[in-house]
N, C-alpha and C positions, 0 to 999 in steps of 0.2 A: 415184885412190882413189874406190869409191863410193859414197853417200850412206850405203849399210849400213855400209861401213866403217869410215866417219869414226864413227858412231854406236857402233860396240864401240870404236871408240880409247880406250885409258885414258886420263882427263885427264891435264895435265902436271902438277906440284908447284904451280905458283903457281894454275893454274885449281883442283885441290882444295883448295886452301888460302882463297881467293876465296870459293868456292861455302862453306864452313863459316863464314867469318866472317859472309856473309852471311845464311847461319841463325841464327848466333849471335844477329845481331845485331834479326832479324828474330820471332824464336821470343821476345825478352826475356831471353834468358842475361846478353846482353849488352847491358844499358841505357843510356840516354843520362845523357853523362858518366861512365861506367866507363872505368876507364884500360884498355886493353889491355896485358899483360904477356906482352912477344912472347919471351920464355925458355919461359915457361911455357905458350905457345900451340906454339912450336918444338917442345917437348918433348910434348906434346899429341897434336897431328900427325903426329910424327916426321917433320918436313922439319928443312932447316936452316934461317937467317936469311934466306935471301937470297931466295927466293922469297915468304915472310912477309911484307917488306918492300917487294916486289915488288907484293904485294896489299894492303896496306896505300896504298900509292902510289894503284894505279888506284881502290879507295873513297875517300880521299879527293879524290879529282878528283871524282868523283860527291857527294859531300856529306855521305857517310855518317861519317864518322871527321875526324878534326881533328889536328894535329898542333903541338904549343909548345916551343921549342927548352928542352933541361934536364929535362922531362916525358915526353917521347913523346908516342905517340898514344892516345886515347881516342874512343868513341866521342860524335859530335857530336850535341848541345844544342839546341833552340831555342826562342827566344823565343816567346811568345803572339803579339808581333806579326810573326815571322818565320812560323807558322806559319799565320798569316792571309792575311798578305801572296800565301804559297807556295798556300793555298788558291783566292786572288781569283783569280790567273792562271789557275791549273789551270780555275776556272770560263769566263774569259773565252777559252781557246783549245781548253779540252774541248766548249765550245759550239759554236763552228768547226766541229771536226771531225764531232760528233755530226750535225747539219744535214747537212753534204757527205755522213757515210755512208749518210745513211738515205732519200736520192736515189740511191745506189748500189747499195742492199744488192738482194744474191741469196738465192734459197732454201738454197744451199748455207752463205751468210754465218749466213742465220736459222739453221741447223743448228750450224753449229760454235758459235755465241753459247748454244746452248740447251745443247751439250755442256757447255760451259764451267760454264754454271749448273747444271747435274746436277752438278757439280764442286766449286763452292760449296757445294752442299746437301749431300752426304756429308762434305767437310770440317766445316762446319756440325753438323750431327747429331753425329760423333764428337767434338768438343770439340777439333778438330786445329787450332791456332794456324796453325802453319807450313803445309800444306797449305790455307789456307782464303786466307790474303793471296796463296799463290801462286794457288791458282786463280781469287781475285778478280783480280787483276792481270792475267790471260788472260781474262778475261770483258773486261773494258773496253780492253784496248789490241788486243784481233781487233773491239767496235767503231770503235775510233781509225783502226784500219789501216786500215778500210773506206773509210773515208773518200778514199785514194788522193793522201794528200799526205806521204808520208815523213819531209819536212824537220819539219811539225807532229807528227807522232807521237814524232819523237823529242826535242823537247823538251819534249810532256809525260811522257815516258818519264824525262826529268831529273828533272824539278818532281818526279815518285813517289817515284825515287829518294831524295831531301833529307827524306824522311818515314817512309822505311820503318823506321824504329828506335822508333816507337810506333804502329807495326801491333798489335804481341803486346799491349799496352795498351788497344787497342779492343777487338780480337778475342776477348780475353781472358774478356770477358763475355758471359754466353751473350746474354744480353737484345739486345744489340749484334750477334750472330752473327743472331740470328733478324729482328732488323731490316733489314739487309744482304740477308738471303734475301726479305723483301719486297718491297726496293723493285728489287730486280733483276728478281723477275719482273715487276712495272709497270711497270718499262722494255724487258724482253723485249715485253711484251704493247703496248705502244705502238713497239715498233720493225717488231711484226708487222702492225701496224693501219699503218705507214707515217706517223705523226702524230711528228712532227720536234719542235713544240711542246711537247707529252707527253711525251716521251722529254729535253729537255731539261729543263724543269720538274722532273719526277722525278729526275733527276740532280743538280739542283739542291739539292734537298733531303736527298740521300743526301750529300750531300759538306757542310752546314749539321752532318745530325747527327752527322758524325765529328768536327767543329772542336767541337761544343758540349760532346761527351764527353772530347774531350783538355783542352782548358782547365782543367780544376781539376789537371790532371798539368803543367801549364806554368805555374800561378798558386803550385805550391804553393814 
């Protein structure tokens, strides 16, 4: 099959099914600590159980959803200090990687990172939750990839994961949306100057003011 092919393949039931919950849960439909009510997601979808289940399965391995025998599943919670914790890391292996990429990066790397943020910024301006965490999420993990260490990319691709359930909570405010769009392009602009320092610094504080905006939604 070829790369176009695969590309018109209709998803299977469990990948559509995957990909909505993942909106759901990303967009703020579906908040942290919402039970999921997989009849009424079934019925929703028009799948049956078993692929529901199926996706419910592979997010909770990622951290998104949770699961209590007697309950079911809901989407998963976390602490202030879990989400500090999930923060420290991300700072201490996003560092890693940002350093290694930016000894690596190409014209063509600077190109896709600057597509991405044109990306941001239309999500951004329209007030589109869902489209603005996706396209942040391809701004910083095409600088991650640059970096040329896989096994690193993908577990800070985990740590994102364990958070994405109050994206729609940051995002959600324009004030937050337009800070986001600043300090990406000070890290575009220090990625383009080559300055490793800068670009981590800057990074540094872009991930400070997403922990200092969610705290009153984890304290409350």
């Amino acid at each position: 099959m070829s790369p176009d092919e695969a590309r018109r393949r209709p998803p299977t039931a469990q990948q559509f099914v995957l990909a909505e919950l993942r909106r759901a849960i990303t967009t703020g439909r579906l908040r942290p600590g919402a039970p999921i009510r997989q009849d009424a997601l079934a019925e929703e979808f028009q799948v049956s159980r078993v692929p529901l289940r199926e996706a419910l399965k592979t997010l909770q391995g990622e951290g998104l959803v949770t699961y209590e025998a007697h309950r079911g599943y809901s989407v998963e919670t976390l602490s202030l200090d879990d989400l500090r914790e999930v923060y420290r890391i991300r700072q201490l292996l996003e560092e890693e990687a940002v350093r290694r990429a930016v000894a690596r990066l190409t014209d063509a790397d600077l190109r896709r990172l600057a597509e991405a943020q044109d990306e941001v910024e239309r999500a951004a301006t329209a007030g589109d939750v869902l489209a603005m965490a996706t396209a942040n999420r391809v701004f910083h993990m095409t600088l991650f990839d640059c970096a040329g260490m896989p096994r690193l990319a993908r577990m800070i691709r985990t740590l994102w994961d364990t958070t994405d359930a109050y994206r729609s909570m940051y995002y959600g405010d324009a004030g937050n949306r337009e800070r986001v769009v600043k300090e990406h392009r000070a890290t575009l602009d220090a990625l383009r100057r080559g300055s490793a320092d800068e670009a981590v610094t800057t990074l540094n504080v872009h991930r400070d003011h997403a922990v200092a905006e969610l705290e009153p939604y984890l304290n409350a």
